[in-house]
C-alpha positions in Angstrom: 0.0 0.0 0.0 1.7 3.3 -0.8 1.3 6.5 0.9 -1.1 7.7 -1.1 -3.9 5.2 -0.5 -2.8 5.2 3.5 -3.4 9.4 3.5 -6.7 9.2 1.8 -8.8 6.8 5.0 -6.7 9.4 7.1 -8.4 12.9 5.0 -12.1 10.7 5.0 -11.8 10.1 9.3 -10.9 13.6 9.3 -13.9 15.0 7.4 -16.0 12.8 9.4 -14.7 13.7 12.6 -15.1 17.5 12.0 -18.8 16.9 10.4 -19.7 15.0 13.3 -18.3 17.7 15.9 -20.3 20.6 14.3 -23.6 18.1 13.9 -23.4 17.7 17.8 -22.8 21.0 18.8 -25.3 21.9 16.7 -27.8 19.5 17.6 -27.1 20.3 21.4 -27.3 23.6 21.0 -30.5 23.8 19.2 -32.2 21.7 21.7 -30.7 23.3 25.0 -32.0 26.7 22.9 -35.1 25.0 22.3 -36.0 23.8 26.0 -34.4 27.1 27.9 -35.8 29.8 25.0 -39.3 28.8 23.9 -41.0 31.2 26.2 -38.3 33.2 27.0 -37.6 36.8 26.0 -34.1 37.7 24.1 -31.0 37.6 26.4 -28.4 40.3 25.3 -24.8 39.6 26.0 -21.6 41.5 25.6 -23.6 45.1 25.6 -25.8 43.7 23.3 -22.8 42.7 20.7 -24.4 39.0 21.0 -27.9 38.1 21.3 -29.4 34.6 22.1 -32.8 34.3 20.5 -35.3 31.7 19.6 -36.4 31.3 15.5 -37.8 29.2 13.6 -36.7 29.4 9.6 -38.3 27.9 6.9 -36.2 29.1 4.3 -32.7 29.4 3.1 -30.5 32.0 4.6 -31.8 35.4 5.5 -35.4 33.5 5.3 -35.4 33.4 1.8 -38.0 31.0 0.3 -39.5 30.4 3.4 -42.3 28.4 0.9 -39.8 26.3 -0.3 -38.6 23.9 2.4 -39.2 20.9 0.5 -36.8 22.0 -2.0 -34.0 22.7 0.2 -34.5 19.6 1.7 -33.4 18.1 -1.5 -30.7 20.3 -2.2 -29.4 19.8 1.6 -29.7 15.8 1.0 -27.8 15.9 -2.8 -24.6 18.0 -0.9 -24.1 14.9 1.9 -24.3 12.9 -0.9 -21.7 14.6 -3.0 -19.5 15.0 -0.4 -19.7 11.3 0.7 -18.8 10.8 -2.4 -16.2 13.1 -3.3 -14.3 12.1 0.0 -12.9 9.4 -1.9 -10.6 11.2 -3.4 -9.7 13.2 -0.6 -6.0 13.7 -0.3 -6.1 17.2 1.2 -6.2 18.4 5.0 -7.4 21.7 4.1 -10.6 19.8 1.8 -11.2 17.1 4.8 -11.9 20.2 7.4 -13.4 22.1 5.1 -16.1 19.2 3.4 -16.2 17.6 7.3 -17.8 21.6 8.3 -19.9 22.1 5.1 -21.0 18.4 5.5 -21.7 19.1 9.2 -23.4 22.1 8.5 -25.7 20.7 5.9 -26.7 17.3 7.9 -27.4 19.8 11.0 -29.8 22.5 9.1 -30.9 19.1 7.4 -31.7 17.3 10.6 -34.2 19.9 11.7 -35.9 19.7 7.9 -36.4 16.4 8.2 -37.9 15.9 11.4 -39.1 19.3 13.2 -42.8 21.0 12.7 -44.3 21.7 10.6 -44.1 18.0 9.1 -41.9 15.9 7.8 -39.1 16.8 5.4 -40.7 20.5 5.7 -39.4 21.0 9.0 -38.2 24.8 10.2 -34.9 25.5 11.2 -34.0 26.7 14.5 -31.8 29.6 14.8 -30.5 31.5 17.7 -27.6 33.4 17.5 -27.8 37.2 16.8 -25.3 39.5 15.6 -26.3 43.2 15.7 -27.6 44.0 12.0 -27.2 40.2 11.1 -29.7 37.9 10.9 -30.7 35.2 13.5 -28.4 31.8 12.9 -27.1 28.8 14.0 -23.9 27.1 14.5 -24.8 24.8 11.2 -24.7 27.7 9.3 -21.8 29.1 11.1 -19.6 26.0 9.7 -21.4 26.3 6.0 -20.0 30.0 6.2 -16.7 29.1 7.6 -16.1 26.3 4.6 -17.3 28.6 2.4 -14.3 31.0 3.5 -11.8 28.0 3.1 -12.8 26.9 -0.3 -12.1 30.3 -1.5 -8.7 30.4 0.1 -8.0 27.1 -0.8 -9.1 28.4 -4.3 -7.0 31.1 -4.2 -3.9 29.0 -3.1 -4.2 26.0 -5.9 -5.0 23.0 -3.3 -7.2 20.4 -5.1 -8.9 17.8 -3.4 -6.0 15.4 -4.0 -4.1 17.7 -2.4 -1.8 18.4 -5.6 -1.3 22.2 -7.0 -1.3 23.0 -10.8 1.9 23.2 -12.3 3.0 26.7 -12.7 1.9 28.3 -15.9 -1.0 25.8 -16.1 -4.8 26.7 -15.9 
């Protein structure tokens, strides 16, 4: 077995690890949120800087499409599939964190679609954190934001998933 093949299970337990960090905390979160919030007015923190909330989103970010669960349900389900699938050819550190937080991101937002209220699969996401003129969020979308950050720098750098760079000169 060359190096190669033993880095790759290495990159894929790596991606799962992170993904299954930020699906805890998230799921934790949500629920502690849940039971301490429901009838519970807004607690400001930091002079206000940070402000623990309790929404409910049936949309994508910033509420938008809030009729259209159903459809990103789907789209939520066809990224874990594509990265499940793409981490087999995952040779990279900087991919493995980066797909283990967008895959951990997606399953956490895709948890609460699947199985909160209104019904099945059209579930409403529960978000919680507010940022003075931001809107209300959760720590799912926290991690989908923060792998969208790395897949621009590692973009911007050259790192492929197989953790190779283009030669010089090439496109």
């Amino acid at each position: 077995m060359n190096a190669g093949t033993q880095e790759r299970p290495r990159r894929v337990v790596l991606l799962i690890a992170v993904a299954l960090f930020v699906v805890a905390a998230d799921v934790i979160s949500k629920a502690v949120v849940v039971a301490k919030m429901a009838d519970h007015p807004p607690i400001r923190l930091l002079g206000g800087a940070l402000t623990i909330t309790l929404t409910r989103n049936g949309g994508a970010a910033f509420s938008i499409g809030t009729s259209m669960t159903i459809v990103f349900t789907v789209i939520a389900l066809g990224v874990v599939v594509y990265i499940l699938r793409t981490a087999r050819n995952l040779r990279s550190i900087g991919w493995a964190i980066t797909l283990g937080l967008l895959l951990g991101g997606a399953t956490g937002n895709l948890l609460d679609r699947i199985f909160r209220a209104p019904g099945l699969f059209q579930g409403h996401v529960v978000d919680w954190i507010q940022l003075p003129d931001w809107p209300v969020f959760n720590l799912a979308d926290s991690a989908i934001v923060c792998a969208g950050v790395l897949v621009v720098l590692l973009a911007l750098r050259g790192i492929r998933m197989d953790g190779t760079k283009p030669a010089r000169g090439s496109a």
